[in-house]
Every structure is written in C-alpha cells, then in structure tokens.
C-alpha positions, 0 to 999 in steps of 0.5 A, spaced: 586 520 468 583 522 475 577 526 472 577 522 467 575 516 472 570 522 476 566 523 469 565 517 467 562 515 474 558 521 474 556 519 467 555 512 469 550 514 475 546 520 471 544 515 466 542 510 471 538 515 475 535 518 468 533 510 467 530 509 474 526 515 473 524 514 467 522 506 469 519 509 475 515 514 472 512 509 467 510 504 473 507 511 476 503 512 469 499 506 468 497 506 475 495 512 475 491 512 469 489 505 471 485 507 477 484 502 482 482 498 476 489 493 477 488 493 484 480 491 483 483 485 479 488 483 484 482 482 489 477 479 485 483 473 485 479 466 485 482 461 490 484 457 484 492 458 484 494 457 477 488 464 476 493 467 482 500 466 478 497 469 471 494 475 474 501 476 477 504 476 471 498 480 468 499 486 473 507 485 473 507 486 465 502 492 465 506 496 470 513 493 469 514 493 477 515 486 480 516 491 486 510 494 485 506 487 484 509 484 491 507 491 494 500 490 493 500 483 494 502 484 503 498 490 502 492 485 500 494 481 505 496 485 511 488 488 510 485 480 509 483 481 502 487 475 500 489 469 503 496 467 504 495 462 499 493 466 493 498 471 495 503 466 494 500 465 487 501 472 485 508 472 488 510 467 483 507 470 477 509 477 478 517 474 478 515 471 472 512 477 469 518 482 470 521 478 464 518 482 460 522 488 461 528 484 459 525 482 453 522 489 451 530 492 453 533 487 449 529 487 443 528 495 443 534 496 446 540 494 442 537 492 435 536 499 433 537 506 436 531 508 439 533 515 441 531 518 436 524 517 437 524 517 445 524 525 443 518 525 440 515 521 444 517 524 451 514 532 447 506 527 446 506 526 453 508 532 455 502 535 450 497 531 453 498 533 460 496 539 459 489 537 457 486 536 463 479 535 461 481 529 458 481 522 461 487 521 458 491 525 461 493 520 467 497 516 461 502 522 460 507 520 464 506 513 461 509 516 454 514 520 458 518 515 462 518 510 456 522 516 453 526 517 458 527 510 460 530 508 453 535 515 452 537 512 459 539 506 456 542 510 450 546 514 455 548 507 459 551 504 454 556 510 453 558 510 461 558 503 461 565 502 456 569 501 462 577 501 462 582 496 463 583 496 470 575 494 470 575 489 465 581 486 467 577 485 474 571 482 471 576 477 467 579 475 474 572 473 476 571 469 470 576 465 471 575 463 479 569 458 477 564 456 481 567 462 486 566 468 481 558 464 480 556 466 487 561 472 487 556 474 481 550 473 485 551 475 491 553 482 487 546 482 483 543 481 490 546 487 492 546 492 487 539 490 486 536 492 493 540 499 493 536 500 486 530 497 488 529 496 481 531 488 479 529 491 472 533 496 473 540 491 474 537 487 468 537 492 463 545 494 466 547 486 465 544 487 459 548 493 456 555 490 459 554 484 456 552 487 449 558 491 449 562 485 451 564 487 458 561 481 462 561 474 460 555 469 458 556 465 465 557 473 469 551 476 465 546 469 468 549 470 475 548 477 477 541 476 473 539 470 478 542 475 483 537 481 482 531 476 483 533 476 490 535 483 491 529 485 488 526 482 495 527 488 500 520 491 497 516 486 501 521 485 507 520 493 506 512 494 506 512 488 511 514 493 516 509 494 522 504 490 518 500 484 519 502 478 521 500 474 514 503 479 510 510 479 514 509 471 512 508 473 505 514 476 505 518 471 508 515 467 502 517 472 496 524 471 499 525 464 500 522 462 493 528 466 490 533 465 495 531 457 494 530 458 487 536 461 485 540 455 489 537 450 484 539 454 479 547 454 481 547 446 483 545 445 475 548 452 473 551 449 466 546 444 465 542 450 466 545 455 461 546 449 455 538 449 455 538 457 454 543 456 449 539 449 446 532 455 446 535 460 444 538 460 436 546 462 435 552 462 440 551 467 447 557 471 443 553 472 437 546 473 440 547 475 449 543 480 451 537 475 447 540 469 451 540 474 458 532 475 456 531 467 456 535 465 461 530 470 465 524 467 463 527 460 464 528 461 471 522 464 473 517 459 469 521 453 471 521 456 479 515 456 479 513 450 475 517 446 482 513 450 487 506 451 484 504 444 486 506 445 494 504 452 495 498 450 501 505 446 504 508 453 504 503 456 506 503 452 513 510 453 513 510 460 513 505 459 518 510 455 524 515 460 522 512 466 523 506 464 529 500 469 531 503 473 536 498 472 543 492 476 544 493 482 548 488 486 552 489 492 546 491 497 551 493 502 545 492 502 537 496 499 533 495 500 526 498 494 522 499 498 516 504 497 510 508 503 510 506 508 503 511 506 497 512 511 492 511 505 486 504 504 488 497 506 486 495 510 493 488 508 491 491 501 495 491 504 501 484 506 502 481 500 503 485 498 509 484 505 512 476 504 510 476 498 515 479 502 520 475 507 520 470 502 521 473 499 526 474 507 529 466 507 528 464 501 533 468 504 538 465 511 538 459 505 538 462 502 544 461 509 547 454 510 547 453 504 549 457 505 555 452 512 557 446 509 555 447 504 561 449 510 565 442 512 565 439 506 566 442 504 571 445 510 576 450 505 580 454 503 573 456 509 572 463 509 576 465 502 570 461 505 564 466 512 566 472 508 566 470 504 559 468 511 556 475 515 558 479 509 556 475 508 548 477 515 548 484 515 549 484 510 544 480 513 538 484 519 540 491 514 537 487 512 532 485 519 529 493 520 530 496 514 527 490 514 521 491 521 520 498 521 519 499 515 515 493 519 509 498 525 510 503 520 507 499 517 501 497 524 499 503 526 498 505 521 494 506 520 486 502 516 485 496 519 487 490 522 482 486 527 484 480 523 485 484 518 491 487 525 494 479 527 494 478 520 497 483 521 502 481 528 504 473 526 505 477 520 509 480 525 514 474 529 515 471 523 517 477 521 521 476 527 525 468 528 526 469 521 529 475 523 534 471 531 535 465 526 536 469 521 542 470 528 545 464 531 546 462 523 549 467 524 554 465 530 556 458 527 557 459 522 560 463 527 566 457 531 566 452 526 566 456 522 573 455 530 577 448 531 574 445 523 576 448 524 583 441 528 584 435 529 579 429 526 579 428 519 575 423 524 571 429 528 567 433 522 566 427 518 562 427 525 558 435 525 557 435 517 556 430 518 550 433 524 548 440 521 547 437 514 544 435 518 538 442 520 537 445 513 539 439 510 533 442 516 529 450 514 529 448 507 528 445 508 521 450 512 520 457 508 521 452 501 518 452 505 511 459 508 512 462 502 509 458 502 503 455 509 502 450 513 503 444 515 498 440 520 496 434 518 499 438 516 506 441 522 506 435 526 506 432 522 512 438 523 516 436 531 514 430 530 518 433 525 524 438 532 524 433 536 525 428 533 530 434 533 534 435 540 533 427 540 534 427 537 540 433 540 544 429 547 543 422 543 547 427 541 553 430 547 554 423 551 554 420 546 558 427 546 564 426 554 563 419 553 565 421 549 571 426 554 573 421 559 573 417 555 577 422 555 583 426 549 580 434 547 582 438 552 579 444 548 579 440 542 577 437 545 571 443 548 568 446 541 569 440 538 565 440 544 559 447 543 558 447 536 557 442 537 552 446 542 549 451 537 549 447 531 546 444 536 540 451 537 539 453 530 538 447 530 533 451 535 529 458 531 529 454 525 526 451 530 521 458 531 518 459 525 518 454 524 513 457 530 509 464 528 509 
C-alpha cells in the first residue's frame, strides 16, 4: 500500500517534470530559431494600445509562455524601450495568448492519443540537430519539446488516477461552496508559482478533470487561480531592475489579483455563460469547457481594463514613486535578473546602453586631464574626479561582466548572441584597462606639471588631444557600429599615434643629450608611452 502511494507520487512529478521540460524546451526552441525577431516586434509596438494587446497575444502564442512574454515586457521596460502604458498592452495580451496552450492540450490532447506520433517527432528533431549548417537547426528543440510535452501529458494521465482518500478530499471541497471556490483558487495560485508555468497547471486541471477527478466548478477555480500564480515571473525579473519595470510588475499582478476577484463575484453567472458558448453538458464536454473559460476570462479582463490603461499607468506611478536622485557614489546596474525562458538576445540591448554609459564616463576622464594640462592649478580637482571615474567604471566592468557571464550560459542563447556577448565583454574590459592607464596618467601627470616648461606641456596637451579626438569618434559609432571605411581611417589615427610617439621620444633623447633634466625627460617620455598606449586600448576597441 505505502510504495504503493510512493510510486504513484514518484510517477506523478516524473511525468510533470518531463511535461515542464518538454513546455520549456519548446518555449527555448522558438526563440532560439527565431533570433531577435520576436523581441524586435515588441520594440516596434506603436503607442496605440490595441496594437500592444494583439502583439501580446502574437508573441504569447508563438512561444507558449506568458512567463516568458512579461519577462520581456520588464526587460523593455526596465531598459526605456516602451513605455509603461504599451507595456500594459502587452501584459493584457500575453494573459489572453497563453490560452492558446489550453486549446492545443484540449484538443490534441485527449480526443486521440498522440503518443505514438510524439516518437517520431521527438527522432526529426534530434536528426535536424546534427545539421548545423542549416538554419533550421535552431528549430530542432521546437519538435523535441512538443514531443516530450504530449508523451508528458500521456504519462500524466496515468499518474494522475488518484486513490479514494484524494477523491474523497476533493469531493469534501465541493461541497463547501463558495469556500471550496476560493480554496481552489488560493491552491492553483500556489502551485502555479512553484511550477512557473501557468500552462503547466492548466494542462493538469485539464487531465484531472478528464478523468473525473475534479468537478466543473473545481476545475474553473484552480484555473482562475494559475493566472495569479503565473505572476511570480514579473515580481521575479523585477528584482533590481528600474523603477518603471517594477510598476510594471505591480500591474501584471494586480490585473490578475482584481480580475480573478470580478470573477469570483459572478462565478455562476460566469460558468453559465461558458456552458451557453460551449455545446453539451461540462460532463460530457469539460476539458473544451475548461479552454473556454480560460479565454473568456482572459478576453473579458482585458475588455474592463483596455479602455483605463493611462489611469493605471498613473496609479502605478503614485504607488511606486521615482526614488530621489542621489549623487551616484557607486554604479548600480538596474538589470533584470537572466531568466532561463528568455531569449538571451533581450538582454544585449540594455548591456549596450551601459556600455554606453561606461564610455562617456572613460570621456569624462579625459576630459578631466586635458583641463589638467591647461590649467596647472586644477590639477588637485581634476585628480580627484579622474580616481573617482575610476573606481566607478571599475564596478561597472564588474557588475557588466558578470551579468554576460550569466546570459551566456543560458539555454537559450544561439551561437550568434554567446558571440555577441563575447565581443561585449572584450569591450567591457578594454574600456576598464583604458580607465587605468588614464588613472595612471593623471598620477604621472601631477608629479611631471610641478616642474616643466610650458613648451613640453603644449607638445604632451596636443599629443594627448589626438587620442582624446581618437576615443571620441569611436565611443560615438559604438552604438551603431563601425565600417569598413571607418575602420580603416581609425588604422591611420593608430598609426600616427604610434608615428608620433616615436618623434617625442627621439626629440626628449636629443634634449637629454644636450644636458636637459634627467628626471624631467624621463617623466615626460614616459607620459608618452603611457598616452600611445591609450592609443592602443582604444584600437582594440575598435577590433572588439
């Protein structure tokens, strides 16, 4: 009787497990074969809120993840590419687009068995996985999870023939009434959030209620319930992120919270108009019944709160306040943490910025020692601002670096984005090595301006002008990339760098032999060096 019980638990959370993986390999599939093609279709969301709901639905049904959908939305949020009104949009639809996995697990699911196809299915996928060279590849993960996902379900509805004691429990909760309702809902929220997966419990309500195991009234419960549950991905991605994509959050999981309690105030009404949409008795007809009501919901939902999204917006906005500027002591990268059902491709544009951001703080910096050598007596502040913009691209490089380190290990990620991430790292790091040699300049440059002609400093402020102008073409075409053409002009720019290090340094050694300062000359060649070797951290960041 005991292993009894222990294997049909056991049995039960394998077949969940191998339904899980099978949703998510399917999820990971499509985006990677997709590229950045779905998130470019977010981005290009126009401010009309009715566009924002369809795209919502669109990329939800594509990559049967509402998770991953809201995801995206807080990651487009958090890095300024919509707005939180378009946002709103999106939520709505995604909600109303994960319906769709309900439909397909109802339909394919249960009117025939489909295990017998998933085999082959499963062995096309794996056959195209080996052709690397073609583009279809990527895709092969889309065929083996919807295999794995319906011999999952398959092995579900074995595991799922629960014993007397179970049925008799759940009968008990049918007969508390309205009690039982919100029992039922307070357990699909639950269980919805430890699976992360709303299709997930949807495609369990559905096998329990095909085999008679959960009522009608039970079944529309637990399934108002995993709307809420499937919350927790927002609140989630919203840790550490923006103030915008946290407001986002907050409103994801308020529509559901408010649109499940409509829901429960006209709960019979609500279940007479499925049954009124859907032919035959939920007896005879429930797991299509179930499907209904999902879409229902999810329609009616966002049919109340379409028209009010700026109101929303605006409360959102009084709830969660802009926090008060400080004076940025340390970098803070506002990021949303890497999640597994996400295209890694998402996360390059907001690493971009930053790396933006890092560059006109390497800009800063010179700009801070090019003051240095026209006015001798700033050199005590412009010291202090060159070691501060130090120490803070030093905790950008950090925070960047290991947040790539993240998304290149995750599933998700094509070859082409771990490239991606790769040559963003290489900046990263050319840009912190760049904020070093600067630092060690501007040391350099206090101890040789205590004691040299004005002559020398005009030669070292000109020389230094040509790698200041140099990075400044650069970090300007980093955003949008860097030609051929342009790469060969910055070639030159290298190289008359290089050319013009030489003639210093000859001209400080003809000095030397004329009986100039030791000390001073030394100082000043190696201030040279060090400026020509700016020039080379900046070449390599036009390589990277």
């Amino acid at each position: 009787m005991i292993f009894g019980v222990i294997f049909q638990i056991l049995g039960f959370v394998g077949s969940l497990c191998l339904l899980l993986f099978g949703m998510n390999m399917l999820s990971n599939g499509i985006q990677k074969g997709a590229g950045n093609n779905l998130q470019k279709l977010l981005g290009k969301i126009a401010g009309n809120r009715f566009t924002a709901v369809l795209t919502g639905i669109g990329v939800t049904a594509i990559i049967q993840s509402s998770g991953a959908t809201t995801v995206m939305v807080v990651s487009f949020v958090n890095a300024e590419i919509l707005t939180l009104p378009q946002a709103i949009g999106v939520i709505f639809g995604a909600n109303i687009g994960t319906t769709v996995t309900a439909w397909l697990v109802s339909l394919l699911g249960f009117s025939f068995s489909i295990s017998a196809m998933a085999i082959p299915l499963f062995g096309f996928g794996y056959i195209i996985k080996r052709f690397k060279k073609l583009k279809l590849h990527n895709f092969s993960d889309c065929f083996m999870g919807f295999a794995l996902l319906f011999i999952g379900l398959d092995l579900l509805k074995e595991a799922l023939k629960l014993g007397d004691g179970a049925q008799i429990f759940l009968s008990h909760l049918n007969d508390l009434g309205i009690l039982g309702i919100i029992i039922g809902i307070i357990i699909g929220a639950a269980i919805t959030a430890l699976l992360h997966s709303s299709s997930a419990m949807t495609a369990i309500v559905l096998t329990m209620a095909a085999s008679k195991s959960l009522s009608w009234e039970l079944s529309c419960a637990i399934v108002l319930g995993s709307n809420i549950g499937s919350t927790i991905d927002a609140v989630m991605s919203s840790i550490g992120a923006s103030t915008n994509a946290k407001r986002t959050a907050l409103i994801h999981v308020s529509f559901n919270v408010i649109g499940t309690l409509i829901a429960l105030c006209v709960f019979k009404p609500f279940l007479r108009l499925v049954d009124l949409i859907v032919p035959l008795a939920p007896s005879d007809n429930i797991t299509t019944h179930i499907a209904m009501l999902h879409t229902v919901f999810n329609i009616s939902a966002t049919l109340i709160f379409i028209p009010f999204v700026n109101q929303i917006a605006s409360i959102a906005t009084k709830i969660i306040p802009e926090p008060p500027k400080d004076l940025e002591l340390h970098y803070y990268f506002p990021a949303v943490i890497p999640h597994s059902r996400v295209s890694a491709d998402l996360y390059a544009f907001q690493i971009k910025k930053e790396i933006t951001k890092m560059c006109s703080k390497n800009m800063e910096m010179f700009e801070a020692i090019s003051r240095m050598l026209l006015d001798k007596s700033s050199v005590e502040v412009e010291k202090g601002k060159v070691i501060f913009l130090e120490e803070y691209i030093d905790e950008m490089h950090t925070a960047l670096s290991e947040f790539m380190q993240k998304c290149l290990r995750l599933p998700t990620a094509n070859s082409a984005e771990r490239k991606n991430f790769i040559e963003m790292i290489r900046v990263t790091d050319n840009l912190e090595d760049l904020s070093d040699e600067m630092c060690s300049i501007t040391y350099s440059m206090e101890k040789y301006l205590k004691n040299d002609s004005p002559d020398r400093i005009k030669e070292l402020y000109d020389y230094f002008e040509l790698a200041h102008i140099f990075y400044e073409q650069v970090s300007e075409l980093y955003a949008i990339g860097i030609s051929d053409d342009q790469r060969l002009l910055f070639d030159k720019t290298e190289n008359t760098i290089d050319t013009k290090k030489k003639e210093l340094q000859i001209n400080a050694q003809n000095r030397l032999e004329n009986g100039a300062d030791v000390k001073d000359e030394l100082q000043y060649m190696d201030l040279v060096r060090r400026i020509e070797k700016v020039g080379d951290f900046i070449y390599s960041i036009v390589r990277s």
